[in-house]
N, C-alpha and C positions, 0 to 999 in steps of 0.2 A: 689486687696487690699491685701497685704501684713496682715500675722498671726506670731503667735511664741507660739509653745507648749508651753503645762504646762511644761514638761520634760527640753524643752532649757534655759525659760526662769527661771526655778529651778537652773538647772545647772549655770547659770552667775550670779543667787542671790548667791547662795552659802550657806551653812548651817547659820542658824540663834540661832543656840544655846549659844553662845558664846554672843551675845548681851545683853544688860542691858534693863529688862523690860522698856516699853511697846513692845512687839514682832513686833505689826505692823507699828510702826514708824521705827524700824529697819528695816520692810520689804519696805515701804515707801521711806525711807531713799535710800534704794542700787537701789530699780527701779528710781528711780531720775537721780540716778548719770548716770544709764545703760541709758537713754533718751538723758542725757545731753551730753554723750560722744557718743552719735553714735551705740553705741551695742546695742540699742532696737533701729529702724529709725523711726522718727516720722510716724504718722498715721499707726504705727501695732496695727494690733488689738492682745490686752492683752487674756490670756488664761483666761475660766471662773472660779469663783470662789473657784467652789467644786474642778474642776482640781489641782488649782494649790495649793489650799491647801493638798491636798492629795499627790502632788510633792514633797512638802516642807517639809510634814509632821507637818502641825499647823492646828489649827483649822479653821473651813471655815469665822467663826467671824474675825479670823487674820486679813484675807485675804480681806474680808470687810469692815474691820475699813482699810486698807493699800490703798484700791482703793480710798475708800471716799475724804481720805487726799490727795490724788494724785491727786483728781478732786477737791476739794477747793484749792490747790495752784495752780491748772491752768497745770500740768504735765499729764492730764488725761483728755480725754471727753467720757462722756457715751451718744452710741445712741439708743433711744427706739427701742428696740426689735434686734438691732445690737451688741452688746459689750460695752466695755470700749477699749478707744486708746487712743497708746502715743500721747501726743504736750506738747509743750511748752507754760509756761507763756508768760503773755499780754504785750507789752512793749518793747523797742528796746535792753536792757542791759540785762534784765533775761534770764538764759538757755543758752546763747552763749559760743561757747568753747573757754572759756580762761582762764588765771592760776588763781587759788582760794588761799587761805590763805594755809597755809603748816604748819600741826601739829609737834611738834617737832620728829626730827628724821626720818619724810618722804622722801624719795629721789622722784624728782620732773624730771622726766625724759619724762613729757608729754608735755615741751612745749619748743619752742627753743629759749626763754627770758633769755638775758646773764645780767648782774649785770650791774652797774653806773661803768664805769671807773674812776679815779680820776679827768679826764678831763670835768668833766658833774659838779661837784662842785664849780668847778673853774670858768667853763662858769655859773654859775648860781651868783653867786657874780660878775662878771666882767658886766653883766645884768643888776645886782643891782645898778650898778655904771652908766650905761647908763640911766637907767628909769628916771631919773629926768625930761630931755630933752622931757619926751611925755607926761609927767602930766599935762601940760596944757590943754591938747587934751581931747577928748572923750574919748577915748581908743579906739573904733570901728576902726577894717580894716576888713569889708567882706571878702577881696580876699585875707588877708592876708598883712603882716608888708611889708613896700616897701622894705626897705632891706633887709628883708630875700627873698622876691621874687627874686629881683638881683641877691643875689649870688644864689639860684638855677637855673635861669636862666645861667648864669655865668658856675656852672658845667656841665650845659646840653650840653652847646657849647664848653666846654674845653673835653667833651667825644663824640664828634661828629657830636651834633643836633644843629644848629644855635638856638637859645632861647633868645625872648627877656623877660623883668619884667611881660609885659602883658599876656605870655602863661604862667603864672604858678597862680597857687590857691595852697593856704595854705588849708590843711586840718589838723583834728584832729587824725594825724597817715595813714597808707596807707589803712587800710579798711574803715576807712570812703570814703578817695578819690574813691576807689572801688563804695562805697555802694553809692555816690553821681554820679559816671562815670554811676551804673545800673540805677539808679533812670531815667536819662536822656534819657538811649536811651532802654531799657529794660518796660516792662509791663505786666500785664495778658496775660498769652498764648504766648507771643513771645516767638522765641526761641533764647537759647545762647550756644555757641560750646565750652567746654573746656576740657581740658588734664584731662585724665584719668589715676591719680591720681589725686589731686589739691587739692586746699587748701579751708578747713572744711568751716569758717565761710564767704566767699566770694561766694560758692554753696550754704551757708542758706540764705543770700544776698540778691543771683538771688531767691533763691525759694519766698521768703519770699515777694515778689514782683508780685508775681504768673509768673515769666519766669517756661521755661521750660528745662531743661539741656539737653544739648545734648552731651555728654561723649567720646571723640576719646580716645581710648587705648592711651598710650605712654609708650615704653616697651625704657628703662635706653641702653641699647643695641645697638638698632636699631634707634635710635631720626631722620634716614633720614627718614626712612619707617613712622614717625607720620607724617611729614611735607606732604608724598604724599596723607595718608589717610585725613587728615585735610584738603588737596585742595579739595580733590571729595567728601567728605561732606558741607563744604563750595558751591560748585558747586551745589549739591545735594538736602541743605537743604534750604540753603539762610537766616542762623539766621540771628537776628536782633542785635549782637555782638557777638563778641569771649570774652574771657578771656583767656591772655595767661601769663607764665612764663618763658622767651626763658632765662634766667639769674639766674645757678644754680637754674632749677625750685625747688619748695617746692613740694613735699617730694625726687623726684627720684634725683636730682642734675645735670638734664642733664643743656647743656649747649650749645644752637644752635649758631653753628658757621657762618660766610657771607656768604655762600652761601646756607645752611640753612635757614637764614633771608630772603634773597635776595626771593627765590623762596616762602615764608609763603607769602612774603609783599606781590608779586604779584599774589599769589590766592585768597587772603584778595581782591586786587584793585578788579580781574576780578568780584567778585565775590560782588563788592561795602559794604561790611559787616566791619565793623571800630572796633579794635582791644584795649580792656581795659587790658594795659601792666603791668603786676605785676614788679615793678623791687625792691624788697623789700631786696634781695639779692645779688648786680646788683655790687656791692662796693665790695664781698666781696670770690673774686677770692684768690685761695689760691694755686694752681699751674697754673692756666691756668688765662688773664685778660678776662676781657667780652668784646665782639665788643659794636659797637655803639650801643645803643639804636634801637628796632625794627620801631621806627617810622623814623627816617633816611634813612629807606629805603624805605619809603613811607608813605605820609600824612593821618591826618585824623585820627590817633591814638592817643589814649589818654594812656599818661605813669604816673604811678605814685609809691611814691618813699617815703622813709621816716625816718628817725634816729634813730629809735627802734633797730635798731639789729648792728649798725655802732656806735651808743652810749646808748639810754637807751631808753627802751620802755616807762619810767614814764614820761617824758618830753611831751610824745603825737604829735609831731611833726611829720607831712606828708606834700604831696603836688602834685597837678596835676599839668602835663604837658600837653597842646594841644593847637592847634590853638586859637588864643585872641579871633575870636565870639562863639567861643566852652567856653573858659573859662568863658565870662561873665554867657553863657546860665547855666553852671555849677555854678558860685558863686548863680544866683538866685534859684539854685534848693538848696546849701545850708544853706543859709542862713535862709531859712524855718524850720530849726532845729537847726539851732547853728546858731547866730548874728555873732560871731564873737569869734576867737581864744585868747586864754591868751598871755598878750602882753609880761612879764617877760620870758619865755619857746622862746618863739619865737625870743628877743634878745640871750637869750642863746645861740638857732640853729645857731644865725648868728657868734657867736664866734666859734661854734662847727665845723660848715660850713670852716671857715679861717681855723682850724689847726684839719682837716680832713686827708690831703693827708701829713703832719707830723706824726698823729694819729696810721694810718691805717698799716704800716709795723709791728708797734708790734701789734695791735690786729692781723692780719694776722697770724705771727707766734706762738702767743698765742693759736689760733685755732688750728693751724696743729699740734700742738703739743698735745690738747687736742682731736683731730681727732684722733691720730695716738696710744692715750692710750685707748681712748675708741672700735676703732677696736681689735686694738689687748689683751683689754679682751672679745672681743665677741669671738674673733678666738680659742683663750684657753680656754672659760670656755662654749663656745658652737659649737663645730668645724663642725656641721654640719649645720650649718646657713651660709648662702650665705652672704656677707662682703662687697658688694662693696664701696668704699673712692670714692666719687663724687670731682671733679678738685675743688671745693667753695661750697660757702653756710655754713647750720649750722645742717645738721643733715645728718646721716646715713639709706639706705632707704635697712632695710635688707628682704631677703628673709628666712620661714620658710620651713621646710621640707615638713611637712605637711597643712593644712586651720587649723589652731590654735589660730589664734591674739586674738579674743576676748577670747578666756578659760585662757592663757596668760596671761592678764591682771588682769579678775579676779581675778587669785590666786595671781598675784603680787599686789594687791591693800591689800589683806587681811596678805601678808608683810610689810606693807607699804613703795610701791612702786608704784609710780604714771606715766602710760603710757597711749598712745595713740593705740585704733586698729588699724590695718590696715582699714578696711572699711569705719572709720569716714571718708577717703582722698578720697572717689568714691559714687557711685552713689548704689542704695539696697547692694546687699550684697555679693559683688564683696571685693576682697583685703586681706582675711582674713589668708592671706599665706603672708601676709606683717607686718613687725612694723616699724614705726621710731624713731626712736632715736636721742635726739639731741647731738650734743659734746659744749653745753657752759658753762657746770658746771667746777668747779674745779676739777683737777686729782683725787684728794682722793675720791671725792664724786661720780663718775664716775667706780670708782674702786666696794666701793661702792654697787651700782646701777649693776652693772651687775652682783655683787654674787648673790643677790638678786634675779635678772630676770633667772640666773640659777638654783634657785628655783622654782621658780615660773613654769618656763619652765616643770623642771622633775614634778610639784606639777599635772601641764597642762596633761601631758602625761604617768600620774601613774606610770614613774620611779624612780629606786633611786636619794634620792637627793645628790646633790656633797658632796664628802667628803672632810675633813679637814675642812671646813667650821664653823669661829667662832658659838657658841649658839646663840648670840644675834642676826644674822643675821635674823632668823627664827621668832622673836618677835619682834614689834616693841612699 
């Protein structure tokens, strides 16, 4: 069972003096956020009382009134004669890591949610003009709009996977398709192998299901040397699925090439363990293209895919790919929580879908171009930070000098500056020499976001902070 000093977890609350009475909603408030982002891991047990008020320097009352409210919103359980420990609220929506409202003047550098292009507009009126033609109907399509099934089927085959309408299911964005792929072949106690890093809310997923992770390092570097460790744990362990990202994975940006693939697909076959394919980023190759799809190299895979990051995460549009008696088994699993997808968003996709591969040169370049501002203020205003530029995708998977990410953050939130630890992307408390950073803000804002984390950074490590640096940076 995982603990966290008075002393560590003083240190990530940070001084509370500055806060606007009542103290312990303030203290309330930051252990929330530390739960919800990963820098406290669920089930630690919280330091006691008297500790951590003496850490904090408040009264031990504070510290009491802050636990209580932590355990009536559901962020907190106490066990007799055990502690108090983190969890999350009841419910599928609460505590999940994803972007919140943005007070003004926050730079939002914790999630890799690019804006509407002006093309998401245009398909939503061009929708509006279709809809007439279905208002007869029910509205109800479980598995999803038939034309929008087509054309993803349609792109699955025009990138290398023959696909008909039948393999594909419409989801609510690619973590549900995820969260409905674990639902199916995932349970209590089984186990699931995935890339060590990987992505936050698809390991709360699997946990949240009671699987059990099983974490293969993947070092950005080396991505042949994963694919060998990954056969002889697959050999080894015999989960009950993988979760993979072989398509600018999320956060490291690797990019497994065909024979790569070729040799994953076939320790996957030997090893009969069926593969839920993130390809979330799979579009969005910005020097190098993606090979085919990992299931073209062999069946049984389930890929899924979604418009959030090729056009706009608000539209909610995702969808699985896998074999048609996979997809029915999949639409009844969801359909037990969603009847059925909004039918306006869904003709949208199928306009979005048509002038995608029009679309896609400039967002491409728009990226690399934001890539190539956002490295190069990390190389100038933090030169001993490790920089690597991943071939696609949408974020930067940098290394620190020293285990820093969560003290980092800290102090860049109390700039207001909103990032991600490293740890949130692994498994305890492993990563903390990592951050990611996305590049799909605009240049200025980017700009920015890294004076700011060069605060934060010298704030992290009691050195001077940069100079020349406007005031207002330092206040937000």
């Amino acid at each position: 069972m995982e603990a966290t000093s008075a002393r560590a977890l003083a240190a990530l609350v940070g001084d509370l003096a500055t806060e606007r009475p009542p103290r312990y909603a303030a203290l309330a408030g930051r252990v929330r956020r530390l739960v919800a982002d990963g820098r406290v891991p669920l089930g630690t047990r919280l330091p006691a009382e008297r500790e951590l008020a003496a850490a904090l320097a408040v009264s031990r009352a504070t510290v009491t009134a802050a636990y209580t409210r932590l355990r009536e919103d559901g962020w907190a359980t106490a066990r007799q004669g055990a502690g108090t420990f983190a969890a999350l609220p009841a419910g599928p929506h609460r505590g999940a890591w994803v972007p919140g409202p943005v007070d003004d003047g926050t730079v939002d550098l914790a999630h890799a949610a690019p804006a509407a292009p002006a093309t998401v507009p245009a398909a939503l009126a061009a929708a509006l003009e279709e809809l007439p033609r279905l208002l007869s109907s029910h509205g109800y399509h479980p598995a999803g709009l038939p034309d929008l099934r087509a054309r993803v089927a349609e792109r699955y085959t025009a990138r290398g996977l023959p696909t008909t309408p039948e393999q594909v299911l419409v989801t609510n964005g690619a973590l549900h398709g995820v969260s409905v792929a674990f639902a199916a072949l995932l349970g209590r106690g089984r186990r699931v192998l995935v890339e060590q890093p990987s992505y936050p809310n698809a390991l709360q997923a699997a946990r949240a299901l009671g699987a059990r992770v099983v974490p293969v390092a993947l070092d950005a570097d080396e991505p042949a040397a994963w694919v060998d460790t990954a056969g002889r744990t697959l050999s080894a362990v015999r989960p009950a699925a993988a979760y993979l990202m072989p398509d600018f994975q999320n956060p490291t940006g690797v990019l497994l090439d065909v024979p790569g693939r070729e040799r994953l697909a076939a320790a996957l076959r030997r090893s009969g363990v069926p593969a839920v394919v993130d390809e979330t980023f799979a579009e969005l190759g910005l020097d190098a293209a993606a090979p085919p799809p990992l299931a073209a190299f062999g069946a049984g895979h389930v890929s899924v895919g979604t418009l959030s990051k090729v056009a706009w995460g608000g539209l909610r549009v995702g969808w699985v790919r896998a074999e048609a008696d996979v997809v029915r088994r999949l639409t009844t699993v969801a359909v037990a929580t969603s009847m059925s997808g909004p039918v306006v968003e869904q003709l949208a996709a199928c306009v979005l879908l048509d002038g995608l591969d029009a679309a896609l040169p400039g967002l491409r370049a728009q990226l690399r171009e934001r890539r190539a501002v956002l490295a190069g203020e990390l190389r100038a205003r933090l030169p001993s930070w490790r920089v690597p530029e991943p071939a696609g995708g949408l974020v930067l998977w940098c290394g620190l000098p020293t285990p820093r990410s969560r003290a980092v953050v800290a102090a860049a939130e109390r700039l207001g500056l909103r990032l991600a630890a490293g740890p949130l992307f692994g498994t305890g408390h492993a990563l903390d020499d990592r951050l990611r950073l996305p590049y799909t803000q605009p240049p200025e804002v980017l700009r920015r976001g890294i004076a700011l984390l060069a605060r934060a950074d010298a704030a992290a490590t009691g050195a001077r902070p940069p100079a020349g640096e406007p005031r207002e940076l330092a206040v937000v």
